[in-house]
KEPAZA-841798 format. One record per atom (N, C-alpha, C): x, y, z; residue in one letter; chain; residue number from 1; atom name. Coordinates in Angstrom, 2 decimals. Layout:
<recs>
rec u->X | v->Y | w->Z | type->A | mol->A | seq->NUM | atom->CA
...
</recs>
This chain:
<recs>
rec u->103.62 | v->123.27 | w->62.56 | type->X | mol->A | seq->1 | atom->N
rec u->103.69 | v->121.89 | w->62.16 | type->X | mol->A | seq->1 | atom->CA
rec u->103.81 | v->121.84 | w->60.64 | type->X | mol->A | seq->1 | atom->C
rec u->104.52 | v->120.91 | w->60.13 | type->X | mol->A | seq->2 | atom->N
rec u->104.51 | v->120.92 | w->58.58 | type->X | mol->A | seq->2 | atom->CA
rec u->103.24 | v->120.01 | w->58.15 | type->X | mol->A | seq->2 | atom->C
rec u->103.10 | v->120.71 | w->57.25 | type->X | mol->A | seq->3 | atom->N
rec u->102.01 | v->120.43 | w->56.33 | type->X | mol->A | seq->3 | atom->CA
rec u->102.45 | v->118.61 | w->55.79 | type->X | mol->A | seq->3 | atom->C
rec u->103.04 | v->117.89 | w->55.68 | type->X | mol->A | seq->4 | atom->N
rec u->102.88 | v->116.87 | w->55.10 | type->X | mol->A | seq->4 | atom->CA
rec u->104.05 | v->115.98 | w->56.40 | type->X | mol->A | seq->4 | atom->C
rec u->103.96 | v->116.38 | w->57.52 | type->X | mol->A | seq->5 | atom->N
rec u->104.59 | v->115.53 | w->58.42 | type->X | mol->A | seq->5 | atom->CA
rec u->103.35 | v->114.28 | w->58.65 | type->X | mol->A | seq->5 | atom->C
rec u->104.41 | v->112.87 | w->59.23 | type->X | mol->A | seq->6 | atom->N
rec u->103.57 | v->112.09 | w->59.68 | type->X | mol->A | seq->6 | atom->CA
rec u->104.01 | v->111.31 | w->61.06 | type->X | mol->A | seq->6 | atom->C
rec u->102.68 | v->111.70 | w->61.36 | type->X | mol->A | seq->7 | atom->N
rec u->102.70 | v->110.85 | w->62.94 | type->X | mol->A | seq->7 | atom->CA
rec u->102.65 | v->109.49 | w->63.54 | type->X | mol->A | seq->7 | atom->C
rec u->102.96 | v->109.19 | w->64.92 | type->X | mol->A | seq->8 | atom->N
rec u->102.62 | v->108.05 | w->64.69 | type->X | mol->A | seq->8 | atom->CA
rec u->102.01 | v->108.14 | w->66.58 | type->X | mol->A | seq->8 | atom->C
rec u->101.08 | v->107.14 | w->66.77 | type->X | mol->A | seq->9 | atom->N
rec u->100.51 | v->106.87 | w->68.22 | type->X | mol->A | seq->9 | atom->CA
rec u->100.81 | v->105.54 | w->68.35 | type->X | mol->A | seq->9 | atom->C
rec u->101.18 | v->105.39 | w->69.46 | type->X | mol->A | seq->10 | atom->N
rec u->101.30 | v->103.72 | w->69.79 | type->X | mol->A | seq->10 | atom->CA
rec u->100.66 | v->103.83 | w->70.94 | type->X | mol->A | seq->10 | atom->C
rec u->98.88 | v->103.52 | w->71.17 | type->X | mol->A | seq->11 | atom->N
rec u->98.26 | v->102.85 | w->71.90 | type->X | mol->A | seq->11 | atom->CA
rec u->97.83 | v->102.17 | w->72.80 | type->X | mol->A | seq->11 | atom->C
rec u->97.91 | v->102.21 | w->74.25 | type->X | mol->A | seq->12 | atom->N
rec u->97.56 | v->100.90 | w->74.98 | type->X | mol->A | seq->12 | atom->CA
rec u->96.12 | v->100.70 | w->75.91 | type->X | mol->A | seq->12 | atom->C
rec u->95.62 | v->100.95 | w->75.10 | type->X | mol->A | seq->13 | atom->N
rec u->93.92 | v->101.13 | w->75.40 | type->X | mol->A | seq->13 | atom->CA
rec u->92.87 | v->101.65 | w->74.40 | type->X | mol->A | seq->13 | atom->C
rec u->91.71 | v->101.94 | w->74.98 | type->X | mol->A | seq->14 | atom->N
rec u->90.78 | v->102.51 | w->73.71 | type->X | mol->A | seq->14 | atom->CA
rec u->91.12 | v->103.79 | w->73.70 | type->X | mol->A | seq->14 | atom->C
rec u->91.95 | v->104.29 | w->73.92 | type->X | mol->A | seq->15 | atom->N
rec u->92.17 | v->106.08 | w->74.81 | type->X | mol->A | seq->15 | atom->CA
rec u->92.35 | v->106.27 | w->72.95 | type->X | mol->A | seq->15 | atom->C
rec u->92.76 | v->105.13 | w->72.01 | type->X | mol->A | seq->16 | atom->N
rec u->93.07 | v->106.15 | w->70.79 | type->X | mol->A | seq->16 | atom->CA
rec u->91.82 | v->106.48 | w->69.75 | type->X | mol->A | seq->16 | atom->C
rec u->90.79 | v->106.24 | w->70.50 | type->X | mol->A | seq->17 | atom->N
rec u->89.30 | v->106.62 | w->69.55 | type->X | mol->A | seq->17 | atom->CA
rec u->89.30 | v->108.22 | w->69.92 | type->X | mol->A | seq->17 | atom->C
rec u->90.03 | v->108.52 | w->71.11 | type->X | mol->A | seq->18 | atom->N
rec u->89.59 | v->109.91 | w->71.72 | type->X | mol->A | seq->18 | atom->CA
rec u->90.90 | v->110.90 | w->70.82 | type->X | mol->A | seq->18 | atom->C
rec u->91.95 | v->110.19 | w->70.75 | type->X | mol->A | seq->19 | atom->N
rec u->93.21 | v->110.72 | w->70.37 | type->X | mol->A | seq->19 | atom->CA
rec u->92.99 | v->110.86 | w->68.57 | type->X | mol->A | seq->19 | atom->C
rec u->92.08 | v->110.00 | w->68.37 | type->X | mol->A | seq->20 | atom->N
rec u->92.05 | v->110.14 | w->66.66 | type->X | mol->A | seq->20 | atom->CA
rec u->91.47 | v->111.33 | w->66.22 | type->X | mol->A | seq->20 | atom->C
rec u->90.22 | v->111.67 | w->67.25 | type->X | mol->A | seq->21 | atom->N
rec u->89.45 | v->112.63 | w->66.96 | type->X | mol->A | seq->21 | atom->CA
rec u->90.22 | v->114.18 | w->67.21 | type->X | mol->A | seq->21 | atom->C
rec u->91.10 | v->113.77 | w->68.14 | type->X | mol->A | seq->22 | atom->N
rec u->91.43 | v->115.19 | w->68.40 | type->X | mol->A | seq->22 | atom->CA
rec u->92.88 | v->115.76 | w->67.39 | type->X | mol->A | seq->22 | atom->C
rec u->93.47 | v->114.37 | w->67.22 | type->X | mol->A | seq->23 | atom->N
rec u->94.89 | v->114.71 | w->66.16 | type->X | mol->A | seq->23 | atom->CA
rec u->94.72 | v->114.06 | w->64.74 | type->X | mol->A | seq->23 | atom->C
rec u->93.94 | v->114.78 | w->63.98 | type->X | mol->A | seq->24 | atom->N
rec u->94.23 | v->114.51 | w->62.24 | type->X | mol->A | seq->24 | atom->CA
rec u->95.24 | v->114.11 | w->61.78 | type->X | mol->A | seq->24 | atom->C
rec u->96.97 | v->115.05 | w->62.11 | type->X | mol->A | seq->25 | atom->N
rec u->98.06 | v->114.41 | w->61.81 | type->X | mol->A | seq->25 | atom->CA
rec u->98.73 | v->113.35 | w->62.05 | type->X | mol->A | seq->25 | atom->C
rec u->97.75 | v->112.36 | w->62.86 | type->X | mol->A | seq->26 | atom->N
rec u->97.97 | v->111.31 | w->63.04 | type->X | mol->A | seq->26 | atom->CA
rec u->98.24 | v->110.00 | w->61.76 | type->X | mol->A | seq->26 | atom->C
rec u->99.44 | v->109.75 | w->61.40 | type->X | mol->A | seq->27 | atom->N
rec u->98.93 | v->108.86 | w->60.02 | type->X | mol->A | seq->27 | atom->CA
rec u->99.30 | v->107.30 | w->60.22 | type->X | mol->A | seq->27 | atom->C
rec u->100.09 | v->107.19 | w->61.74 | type->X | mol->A | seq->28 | atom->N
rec u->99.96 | v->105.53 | w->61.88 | type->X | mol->A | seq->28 | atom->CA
rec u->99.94 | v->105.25 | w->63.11 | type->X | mol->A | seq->28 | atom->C
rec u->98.77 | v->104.19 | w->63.62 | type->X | mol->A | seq->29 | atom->N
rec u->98.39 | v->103.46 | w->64.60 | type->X | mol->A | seq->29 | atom->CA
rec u->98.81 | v->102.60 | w->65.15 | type->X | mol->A | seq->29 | atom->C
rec u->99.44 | v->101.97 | w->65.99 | type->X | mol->A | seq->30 | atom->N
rec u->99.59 | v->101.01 | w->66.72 | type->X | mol->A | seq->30 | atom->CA
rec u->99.31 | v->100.40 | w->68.30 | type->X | mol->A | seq->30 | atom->C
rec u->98.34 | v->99.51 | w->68.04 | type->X | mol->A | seq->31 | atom->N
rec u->97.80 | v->99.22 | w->69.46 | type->X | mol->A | seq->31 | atom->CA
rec u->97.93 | v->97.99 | w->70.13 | type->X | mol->A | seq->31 | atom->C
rec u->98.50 | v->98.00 | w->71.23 | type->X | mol->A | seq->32 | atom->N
rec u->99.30 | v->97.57 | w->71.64 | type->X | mol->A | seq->32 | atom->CA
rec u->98.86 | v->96.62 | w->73.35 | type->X | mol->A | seq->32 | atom->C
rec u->97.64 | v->96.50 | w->73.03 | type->X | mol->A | seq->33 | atom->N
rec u->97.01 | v->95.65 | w->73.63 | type->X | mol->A | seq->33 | atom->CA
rec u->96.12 | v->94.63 | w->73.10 | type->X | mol->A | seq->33 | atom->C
rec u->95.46 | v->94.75 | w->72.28 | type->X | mol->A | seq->34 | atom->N
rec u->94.95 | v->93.66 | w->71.13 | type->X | mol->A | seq->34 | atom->CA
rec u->95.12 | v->93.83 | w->69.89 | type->X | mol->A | seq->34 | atom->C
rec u->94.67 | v->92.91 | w->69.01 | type->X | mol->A | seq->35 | atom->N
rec u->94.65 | v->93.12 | w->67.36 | type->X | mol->A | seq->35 | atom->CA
rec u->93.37 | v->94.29 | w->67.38 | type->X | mol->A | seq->35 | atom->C
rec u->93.65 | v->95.28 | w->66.19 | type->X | mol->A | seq->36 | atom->N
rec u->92.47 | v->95.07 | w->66.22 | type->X | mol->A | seq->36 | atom->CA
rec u->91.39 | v->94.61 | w->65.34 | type->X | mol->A | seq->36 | atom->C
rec u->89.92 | v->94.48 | w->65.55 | type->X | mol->A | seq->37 | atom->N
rec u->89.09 | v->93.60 | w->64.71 | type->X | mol->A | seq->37 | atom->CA
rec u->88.29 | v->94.81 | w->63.81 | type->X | mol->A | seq->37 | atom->C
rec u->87.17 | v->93.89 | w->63.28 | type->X | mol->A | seq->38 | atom->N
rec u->86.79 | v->94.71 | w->62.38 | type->X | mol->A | seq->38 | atom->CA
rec u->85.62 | v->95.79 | w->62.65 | type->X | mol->A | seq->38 | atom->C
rec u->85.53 | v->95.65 | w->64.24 | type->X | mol->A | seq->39 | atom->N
rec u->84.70 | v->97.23 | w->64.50 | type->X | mol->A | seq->39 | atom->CA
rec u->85.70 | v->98.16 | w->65.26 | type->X | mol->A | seq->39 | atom->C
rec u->86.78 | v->97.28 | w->65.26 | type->X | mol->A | seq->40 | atom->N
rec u->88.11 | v->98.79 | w->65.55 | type->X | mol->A | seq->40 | atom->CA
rec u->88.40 | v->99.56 | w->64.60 | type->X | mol->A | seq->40 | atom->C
rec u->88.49 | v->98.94 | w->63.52 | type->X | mol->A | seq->41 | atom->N
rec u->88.94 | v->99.12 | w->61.95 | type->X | mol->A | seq->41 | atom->CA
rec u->87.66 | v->100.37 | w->61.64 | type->X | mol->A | seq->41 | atom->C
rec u->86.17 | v->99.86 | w->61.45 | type->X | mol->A | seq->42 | atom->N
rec u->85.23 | v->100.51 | w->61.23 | type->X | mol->A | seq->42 | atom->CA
rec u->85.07 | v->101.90 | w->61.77 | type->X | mol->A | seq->42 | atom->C
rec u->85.53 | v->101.87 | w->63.64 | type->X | mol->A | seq->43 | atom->N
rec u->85.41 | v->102.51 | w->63.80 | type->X | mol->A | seq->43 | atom->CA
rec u->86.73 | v->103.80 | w->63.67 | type->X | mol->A | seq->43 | atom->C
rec u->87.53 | v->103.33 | w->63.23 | type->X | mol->A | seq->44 | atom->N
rec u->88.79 | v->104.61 | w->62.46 | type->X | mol->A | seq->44 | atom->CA
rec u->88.44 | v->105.02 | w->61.33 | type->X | mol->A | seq->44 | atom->C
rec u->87.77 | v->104.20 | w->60.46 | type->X | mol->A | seq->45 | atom->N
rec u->87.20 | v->104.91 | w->59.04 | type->X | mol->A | seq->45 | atom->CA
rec u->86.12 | v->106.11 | w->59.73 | type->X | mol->A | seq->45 | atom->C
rec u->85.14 | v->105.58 | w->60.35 | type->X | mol->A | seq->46 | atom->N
rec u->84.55 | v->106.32 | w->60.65 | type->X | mol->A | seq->46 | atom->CA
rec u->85.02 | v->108.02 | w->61.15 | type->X | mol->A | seq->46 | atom->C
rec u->86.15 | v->107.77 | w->62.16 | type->X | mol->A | seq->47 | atom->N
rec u->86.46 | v->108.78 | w->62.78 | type->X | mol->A | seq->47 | atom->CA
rec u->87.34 | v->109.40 | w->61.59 | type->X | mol->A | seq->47 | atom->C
rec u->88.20 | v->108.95 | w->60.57 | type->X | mol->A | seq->48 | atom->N
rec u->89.11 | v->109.60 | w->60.06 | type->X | mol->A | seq->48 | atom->CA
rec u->88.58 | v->110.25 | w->58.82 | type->X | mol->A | seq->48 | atom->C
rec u->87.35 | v->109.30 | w->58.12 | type->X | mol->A | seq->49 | atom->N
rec u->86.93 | v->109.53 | w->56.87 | type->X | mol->A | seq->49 | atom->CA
rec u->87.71 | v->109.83 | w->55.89 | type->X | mol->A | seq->49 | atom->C
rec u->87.95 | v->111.27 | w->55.25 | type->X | mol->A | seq->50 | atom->N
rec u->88.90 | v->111.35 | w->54.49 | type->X | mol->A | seq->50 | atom->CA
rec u->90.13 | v->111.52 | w->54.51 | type->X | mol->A | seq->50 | atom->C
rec u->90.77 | v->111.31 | w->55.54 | type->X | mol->A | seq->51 | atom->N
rec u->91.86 | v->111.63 | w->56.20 | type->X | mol->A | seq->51 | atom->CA
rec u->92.49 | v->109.74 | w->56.74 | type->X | mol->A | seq->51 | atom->C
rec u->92.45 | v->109.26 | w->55.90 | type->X | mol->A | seq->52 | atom->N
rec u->92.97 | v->107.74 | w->56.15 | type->X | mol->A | seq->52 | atom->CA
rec u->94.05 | v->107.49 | w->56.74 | type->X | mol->A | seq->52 | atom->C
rec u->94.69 | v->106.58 | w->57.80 | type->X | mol->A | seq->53 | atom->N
rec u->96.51 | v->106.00 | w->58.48 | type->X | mol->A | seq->53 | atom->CA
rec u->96.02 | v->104.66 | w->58.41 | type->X | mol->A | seq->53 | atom->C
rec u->97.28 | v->104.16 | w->58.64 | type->X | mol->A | seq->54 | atom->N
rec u->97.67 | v->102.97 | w->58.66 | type->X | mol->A | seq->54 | atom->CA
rec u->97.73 | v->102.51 | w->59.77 | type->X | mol->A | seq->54 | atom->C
rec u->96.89 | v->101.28 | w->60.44 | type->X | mol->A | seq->55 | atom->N
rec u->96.73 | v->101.18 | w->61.51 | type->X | mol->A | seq->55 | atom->CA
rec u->97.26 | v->99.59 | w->61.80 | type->X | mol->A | seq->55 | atom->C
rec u->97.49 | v->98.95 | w->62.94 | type->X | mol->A | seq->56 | atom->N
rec u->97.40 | v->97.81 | w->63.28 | type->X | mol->A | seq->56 | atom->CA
rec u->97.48 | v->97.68 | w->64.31 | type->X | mol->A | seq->56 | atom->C
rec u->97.06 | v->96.22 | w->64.87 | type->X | mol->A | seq->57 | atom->N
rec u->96.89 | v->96.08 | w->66.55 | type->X | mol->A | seq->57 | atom->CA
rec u->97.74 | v->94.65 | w->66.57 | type->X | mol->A | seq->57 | atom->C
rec u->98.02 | v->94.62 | w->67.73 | type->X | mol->A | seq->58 | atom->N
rec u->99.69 | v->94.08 | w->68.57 | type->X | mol->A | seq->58 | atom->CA
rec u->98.86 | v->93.16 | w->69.78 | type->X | mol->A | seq->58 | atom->C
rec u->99.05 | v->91.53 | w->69.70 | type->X | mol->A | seq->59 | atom->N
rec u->98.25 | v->90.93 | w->70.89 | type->X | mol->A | seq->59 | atom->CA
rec u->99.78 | v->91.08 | w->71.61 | type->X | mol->A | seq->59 | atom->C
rec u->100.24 | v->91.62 | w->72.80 | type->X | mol->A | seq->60 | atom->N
rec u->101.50 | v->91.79 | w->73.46 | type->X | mol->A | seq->60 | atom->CA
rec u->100.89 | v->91.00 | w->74.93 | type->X | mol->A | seq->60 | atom->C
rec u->101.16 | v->89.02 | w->74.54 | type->X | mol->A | seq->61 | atom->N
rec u->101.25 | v->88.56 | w->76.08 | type->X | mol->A | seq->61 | atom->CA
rec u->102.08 | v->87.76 | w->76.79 | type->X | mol->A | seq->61 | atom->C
rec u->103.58 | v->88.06 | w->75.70 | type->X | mol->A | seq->62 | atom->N
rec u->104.66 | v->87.14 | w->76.65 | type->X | mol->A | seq->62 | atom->CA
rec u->105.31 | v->88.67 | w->77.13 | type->X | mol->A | seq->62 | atom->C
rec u->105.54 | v->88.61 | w->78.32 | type->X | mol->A | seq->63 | atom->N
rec u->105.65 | v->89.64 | w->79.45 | type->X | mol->A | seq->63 | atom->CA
rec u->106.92 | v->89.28 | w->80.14 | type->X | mol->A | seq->63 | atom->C
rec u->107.89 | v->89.94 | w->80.11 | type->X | mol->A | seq->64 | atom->N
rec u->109.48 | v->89.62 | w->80.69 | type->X | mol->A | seq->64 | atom->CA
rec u->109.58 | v->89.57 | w->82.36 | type->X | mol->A | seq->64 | atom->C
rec u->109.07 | v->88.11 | w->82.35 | type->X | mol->A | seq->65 | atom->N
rec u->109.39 | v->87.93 | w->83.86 | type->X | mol->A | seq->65 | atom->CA
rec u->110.74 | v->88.43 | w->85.15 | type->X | mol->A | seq->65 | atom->C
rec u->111.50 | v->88.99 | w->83.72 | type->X | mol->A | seq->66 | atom->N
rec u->112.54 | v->89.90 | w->84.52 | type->X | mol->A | seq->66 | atom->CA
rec u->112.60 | v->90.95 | w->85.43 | type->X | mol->A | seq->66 | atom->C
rec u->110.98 | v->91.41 | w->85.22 | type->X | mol->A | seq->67 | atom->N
rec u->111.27 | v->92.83 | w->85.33 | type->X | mol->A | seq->67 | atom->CA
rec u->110.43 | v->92.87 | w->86.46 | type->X | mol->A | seq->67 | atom->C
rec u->110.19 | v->94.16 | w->87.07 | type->X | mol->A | seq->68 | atom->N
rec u->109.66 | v->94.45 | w->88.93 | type->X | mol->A | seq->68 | atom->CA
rec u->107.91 | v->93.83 | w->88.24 | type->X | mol->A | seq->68 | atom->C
rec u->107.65 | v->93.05 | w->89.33 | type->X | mol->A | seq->69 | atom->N
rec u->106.07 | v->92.48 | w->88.74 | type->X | mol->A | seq->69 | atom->CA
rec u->105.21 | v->93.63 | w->89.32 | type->X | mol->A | seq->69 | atom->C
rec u->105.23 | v->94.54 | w->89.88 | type->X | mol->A | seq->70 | atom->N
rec u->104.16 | v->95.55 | w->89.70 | type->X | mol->A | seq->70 | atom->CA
rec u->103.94 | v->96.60 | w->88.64 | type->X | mol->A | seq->70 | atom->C
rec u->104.85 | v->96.94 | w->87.10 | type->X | mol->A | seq->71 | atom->N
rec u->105.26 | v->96.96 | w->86.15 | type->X | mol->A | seq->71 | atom->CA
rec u->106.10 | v->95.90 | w->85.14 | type->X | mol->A | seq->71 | atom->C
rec u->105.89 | v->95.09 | w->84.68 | type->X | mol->A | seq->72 | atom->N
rec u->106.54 | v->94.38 | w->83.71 | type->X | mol->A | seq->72 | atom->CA
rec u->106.17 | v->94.66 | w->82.38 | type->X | mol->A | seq->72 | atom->C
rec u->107.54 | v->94.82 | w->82.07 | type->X | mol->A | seq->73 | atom->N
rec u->107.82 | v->95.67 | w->81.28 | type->X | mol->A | seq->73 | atom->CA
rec u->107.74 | v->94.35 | w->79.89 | type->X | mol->A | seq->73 | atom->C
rec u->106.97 | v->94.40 | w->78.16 | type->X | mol->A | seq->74 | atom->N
rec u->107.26 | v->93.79 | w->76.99 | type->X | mol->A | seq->74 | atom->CA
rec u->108.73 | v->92.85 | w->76.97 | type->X | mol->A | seq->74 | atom->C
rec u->108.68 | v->91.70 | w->76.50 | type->X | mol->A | seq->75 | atom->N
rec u->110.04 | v->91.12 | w->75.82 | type->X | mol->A | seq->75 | atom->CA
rec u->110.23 | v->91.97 | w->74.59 | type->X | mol->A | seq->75 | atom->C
rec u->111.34 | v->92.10 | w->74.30 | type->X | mol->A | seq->76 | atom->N
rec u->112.28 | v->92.70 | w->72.95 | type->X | mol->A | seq->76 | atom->CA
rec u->111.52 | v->91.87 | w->71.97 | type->X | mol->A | seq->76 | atom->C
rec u->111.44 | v->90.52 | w->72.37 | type->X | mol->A | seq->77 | atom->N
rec u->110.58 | v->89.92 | w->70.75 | type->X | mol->A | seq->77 | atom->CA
rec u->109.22 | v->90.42 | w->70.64 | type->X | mol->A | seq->77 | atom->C
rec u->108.98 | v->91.09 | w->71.81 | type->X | mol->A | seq->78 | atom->N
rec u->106.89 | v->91.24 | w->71.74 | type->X | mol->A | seq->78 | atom->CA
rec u->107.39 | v->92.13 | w->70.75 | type->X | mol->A | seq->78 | atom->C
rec u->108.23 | v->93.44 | w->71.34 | type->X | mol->A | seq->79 | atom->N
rec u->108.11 | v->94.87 | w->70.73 | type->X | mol->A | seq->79 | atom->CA
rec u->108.46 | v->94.64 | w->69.57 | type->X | mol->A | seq->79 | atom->C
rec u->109.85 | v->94.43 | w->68.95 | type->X | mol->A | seq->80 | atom->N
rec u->110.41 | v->94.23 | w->67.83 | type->X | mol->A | seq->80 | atom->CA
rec u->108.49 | v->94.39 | w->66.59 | type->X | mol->A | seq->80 | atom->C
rec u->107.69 | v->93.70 | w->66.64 | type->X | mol->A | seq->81 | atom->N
rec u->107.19 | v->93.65 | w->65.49 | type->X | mol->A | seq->81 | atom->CA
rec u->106.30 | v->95.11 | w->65.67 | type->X | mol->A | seq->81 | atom->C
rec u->106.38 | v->95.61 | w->66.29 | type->X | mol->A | seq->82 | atom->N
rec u->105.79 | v->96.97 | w->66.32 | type->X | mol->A | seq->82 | atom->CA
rec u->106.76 | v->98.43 | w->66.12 | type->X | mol->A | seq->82 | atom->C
rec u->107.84 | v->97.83 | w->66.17 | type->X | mol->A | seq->83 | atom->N
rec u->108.85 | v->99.01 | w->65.74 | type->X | mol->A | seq->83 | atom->CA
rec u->108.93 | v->98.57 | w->64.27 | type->X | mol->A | seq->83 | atom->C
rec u->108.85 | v->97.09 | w->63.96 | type->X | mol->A | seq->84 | atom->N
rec u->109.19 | v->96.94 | w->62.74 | type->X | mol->A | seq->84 | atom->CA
rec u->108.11 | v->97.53 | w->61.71 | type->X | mol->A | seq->84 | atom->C
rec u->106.37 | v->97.49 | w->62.07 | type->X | mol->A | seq->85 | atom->N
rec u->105.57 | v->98.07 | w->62.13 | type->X | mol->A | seq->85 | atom->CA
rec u->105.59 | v->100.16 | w->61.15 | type->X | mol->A | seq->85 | atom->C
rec u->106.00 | v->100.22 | w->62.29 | type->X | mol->A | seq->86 | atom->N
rec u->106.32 | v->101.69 | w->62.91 | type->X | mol->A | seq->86 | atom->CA
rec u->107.68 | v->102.26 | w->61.98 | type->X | mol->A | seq->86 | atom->C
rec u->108.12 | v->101.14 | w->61.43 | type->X | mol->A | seq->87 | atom->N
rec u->109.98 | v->102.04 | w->60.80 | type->X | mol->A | seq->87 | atom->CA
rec u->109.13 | v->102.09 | w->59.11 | type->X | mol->A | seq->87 | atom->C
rec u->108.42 | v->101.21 | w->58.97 | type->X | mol->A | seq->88 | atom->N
rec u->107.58 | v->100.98 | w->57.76 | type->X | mol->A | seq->88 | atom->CA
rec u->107.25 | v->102.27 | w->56.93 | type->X | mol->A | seq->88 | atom->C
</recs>
């Protein structure tokens, strides 16, 4: 792995408190089921300490009635601000 690569996780649960701890090269967050608040926040300082990313959380609840309803799949406008996010 290179030494100054950066990663990115995009989120859809708490699964990334477990994922922070285990991948350092992690340097940007995105979660993708709520914002998150300020003991989500707390708790990434905590886990990352000196090793700081850039994080943010995504409320994703207009849902593309297009798609098979036992998976429905994001509208293009939900995602869009999380790639836009993410190209950052």
């Amino acid at each position: 792995m290179a030494r100054n690569a950066s990663f990115s996780y995009v989120a859809g649960s708490d699964a990334w408190k477990y994922i922070l701890e285990d991948h350092p090269e992690i340097r940007f967050l995105a979660s993708v089921c709520y914002p998150l608040d300020e003991g989500d926040l707390e708790t990434i300082n905590a886990i990352r300490g000196d090793n700081p990313l850039r994080s943010h959380g995504f409320d994703i609840d207009d849902w593309d009635k297009r798609a098979d309803p036992v998976f429905n799949l994001p509208s293009e406008e939900n995602v869009q601000p999380i790639v836009d996010f993410l190209r950052e």
